[in-house]
N, C-alpha and C positions, 0 to 999 in steps of 0.2 A: 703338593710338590715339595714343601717345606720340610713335612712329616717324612715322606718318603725316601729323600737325598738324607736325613739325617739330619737338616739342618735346624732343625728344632724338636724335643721329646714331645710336645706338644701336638693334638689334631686337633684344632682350634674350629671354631664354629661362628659363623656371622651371627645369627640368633641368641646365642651366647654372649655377643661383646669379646672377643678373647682369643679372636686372631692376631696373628705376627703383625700384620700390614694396616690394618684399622686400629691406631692403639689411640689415636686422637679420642678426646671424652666425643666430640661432635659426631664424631665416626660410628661411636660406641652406640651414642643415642638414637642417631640415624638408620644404625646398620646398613649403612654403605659408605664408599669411599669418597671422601670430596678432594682429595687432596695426593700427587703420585708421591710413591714409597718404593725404595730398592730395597730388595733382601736377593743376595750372590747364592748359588747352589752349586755343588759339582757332582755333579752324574756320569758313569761310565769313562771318568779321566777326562772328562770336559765340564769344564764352567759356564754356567749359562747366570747370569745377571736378571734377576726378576724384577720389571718396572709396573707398580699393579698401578694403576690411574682408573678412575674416576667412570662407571659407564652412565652415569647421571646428565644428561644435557645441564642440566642446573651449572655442574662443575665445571666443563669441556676445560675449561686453562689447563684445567691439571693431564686431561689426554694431550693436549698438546706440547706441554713440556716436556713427557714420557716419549713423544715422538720423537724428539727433537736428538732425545740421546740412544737410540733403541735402531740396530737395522733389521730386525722382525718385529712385525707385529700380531699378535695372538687374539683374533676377535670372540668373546665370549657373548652364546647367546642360551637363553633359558629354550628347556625340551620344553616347556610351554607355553609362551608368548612367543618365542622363535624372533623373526625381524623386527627390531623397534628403531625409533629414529636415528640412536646413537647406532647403530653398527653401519648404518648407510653412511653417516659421518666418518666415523674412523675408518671405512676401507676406503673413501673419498681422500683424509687424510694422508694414510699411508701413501695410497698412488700419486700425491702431490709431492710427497717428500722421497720418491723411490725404493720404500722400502716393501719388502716381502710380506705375504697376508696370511695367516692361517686363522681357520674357524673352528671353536670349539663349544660343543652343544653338550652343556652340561643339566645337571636334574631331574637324569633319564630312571631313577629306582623310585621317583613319584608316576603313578599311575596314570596320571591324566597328560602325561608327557606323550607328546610326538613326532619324535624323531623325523620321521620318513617324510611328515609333513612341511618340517620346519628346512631338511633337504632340498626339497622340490622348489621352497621358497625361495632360496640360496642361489640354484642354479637360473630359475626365473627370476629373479633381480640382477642378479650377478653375472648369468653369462656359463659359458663353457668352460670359464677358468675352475668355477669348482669342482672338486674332483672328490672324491669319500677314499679315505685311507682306515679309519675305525668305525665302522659301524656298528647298531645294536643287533640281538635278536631274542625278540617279544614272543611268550611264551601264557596264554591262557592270561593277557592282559597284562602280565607283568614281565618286567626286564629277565632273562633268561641266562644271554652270555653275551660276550662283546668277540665282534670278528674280526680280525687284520688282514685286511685285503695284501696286502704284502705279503704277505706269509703265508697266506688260504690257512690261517691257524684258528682257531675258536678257544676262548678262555671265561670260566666261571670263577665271580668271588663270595666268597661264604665266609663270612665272621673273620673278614681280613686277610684270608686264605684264597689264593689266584690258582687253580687247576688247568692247565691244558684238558680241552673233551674232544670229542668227535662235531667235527663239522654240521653245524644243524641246516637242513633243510632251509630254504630261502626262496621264496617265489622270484624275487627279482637278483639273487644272486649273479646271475649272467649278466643282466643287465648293470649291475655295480661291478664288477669285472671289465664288462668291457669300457666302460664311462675310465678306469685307471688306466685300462690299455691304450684306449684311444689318448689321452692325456700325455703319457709318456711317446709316441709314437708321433705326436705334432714338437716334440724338443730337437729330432734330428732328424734327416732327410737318411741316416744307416738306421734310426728306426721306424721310421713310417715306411721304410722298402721293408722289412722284415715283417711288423703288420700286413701289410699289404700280402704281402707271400704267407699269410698265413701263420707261421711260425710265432711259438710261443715267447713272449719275457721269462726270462730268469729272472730272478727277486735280486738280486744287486744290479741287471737291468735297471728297472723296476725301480728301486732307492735310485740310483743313478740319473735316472730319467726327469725321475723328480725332483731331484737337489739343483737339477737343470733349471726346471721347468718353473722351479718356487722360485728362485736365484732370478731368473728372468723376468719373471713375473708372468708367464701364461699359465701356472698352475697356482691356484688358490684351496690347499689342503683342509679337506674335513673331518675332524678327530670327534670324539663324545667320551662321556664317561658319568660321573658323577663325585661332586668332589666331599661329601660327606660320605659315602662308605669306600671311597677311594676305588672305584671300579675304572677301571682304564684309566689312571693316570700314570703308571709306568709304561704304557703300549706307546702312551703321548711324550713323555719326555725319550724314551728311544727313539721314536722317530722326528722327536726335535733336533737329535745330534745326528739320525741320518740324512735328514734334507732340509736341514736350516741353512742360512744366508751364509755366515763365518763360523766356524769351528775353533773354538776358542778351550784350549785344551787345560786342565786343572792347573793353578801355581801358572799359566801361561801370562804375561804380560802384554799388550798391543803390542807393543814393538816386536816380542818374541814372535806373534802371529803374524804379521806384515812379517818379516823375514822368511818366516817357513812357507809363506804361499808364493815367496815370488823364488826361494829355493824348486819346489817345488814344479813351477811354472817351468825354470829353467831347466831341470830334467825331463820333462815332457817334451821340451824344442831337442831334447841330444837325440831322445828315444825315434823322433821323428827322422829326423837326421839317418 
């Protein structure tokens, strides 16, 4: 995400030692995080505040402190171990401090990764809040393109190169389809009559529903990618500024944002009026 927004020329590697956010020697020697680190991004005219903490039980202080200043929180889990102790933690965390959850299944260009597996886990631990918003598509074992159910758009990356393609075949495509529609459709009683009738979402629906639904907390968003050839991390940070908690806009200050939502707010009550 560092790489991407510009915020470093650097694509830094844990294996390496020589990421932004591990610069600790312990870090280095560990390869992993013991300790939370901020590094600020701005994407799309919005600033988004990166708190990387610790997913090691050994460390948990440091996920808690990250809590403490953060109103999303981003759960990171491997396309092949999938659930481990720490992510039952931190979504336990989160719902104790009221903040918003999203799931990200990263590692997906290693072969023995699986996805679809580690989804099913998600929803059977988790409940109906999970919802899949990027999914993969597996092609003769190996990762193929990534799909954004928002968008019904399909997109290939090759040597750092993102193409739009044609939508590939998907046995359970319906099925991850309707799991988004149903999601958006329990955030308001004008869309669950409109499911109910049949009638399709628009894709700002669609966002909308879900900026509800995350904000509320009855939708729990599932992203993927892989963050060493950077495959779907732009699909992710767009739809972190379309259905994150606060929109927190580039150069914006707190106070700036607290003004603009409750301006905001108050135009809504005239429009009603």
């Amino acid at each position: 995400m560092l790489y991407l927004s510009n915020s470093t020329s650097r694509l830094g590697r844990v294996t390496d030692g020589n990421t932004v956010m591990d610069f600790d020697q312990d870090e280095i020697r560990r390869k992993e995080s013991i300790s939370a680190a901020i590094a600020p991004i701005e994407w799309k005219d919005y600033k988004i505040n990166l708190i990387d903490t610790p997913g090691s039980f050994d460390f948990a202080s440091g996920l808690y402190e990250g809590i403490r200043a953060a109103d999303t929180i981003v759960i990171t889990l491997s396309g092949k171990s999938g659930i481990e102790v720490g992510t039952e933690k931190a979504f336990n965390a989160a719902n104790k401090n009221g903040l918003t959850k999203m799931f990200f299944v990263s590692g997906l260009s290693d072969e023995s990764s699986r996805f679809y597996d580690v989804f099913d886990n998600l929803k059977e631990k988790f409940g109906n809040t999970i919802c899949p918003v990027i999914v993969p598509h597996f092609k003769d074992g190996k990762i193929d393109s990534y799909i954004n159910l928002i968008k019904s758009r399909a997109y290939s990356y090759k040597d750092g190169n993102v193409t739009e393609i044609e939508m590939p075949k998907l046995d359970i495509m319906e099925d991850l389809k309707t799991a988004i529609e149903e999601a958006v459709a329990e955030t308001s009683e004008e869309m669950f009559d409109k499911y109910f009738a049949g009638e399709k979402f628009s894709e700002e629906e669609i966002i909308n529903g879900l900026h509800k639904g995350v904000r509320d907390g009855t939708i729990s968003p599932v992203f993927c990618g892989d963050a060493y050839t950077n495959s779907g991390i732009e699909m992710f940070l767009d739809d972190i500024v379309s259905v994150s908690y606060t929109h927190l806009r580039a150069h914006e200050t707190v106070l700036d944002l607290v003004c603009r939502l409750l301006l905001e707010k108050k135009k809504k009550k005239k429009k009603k009026k």
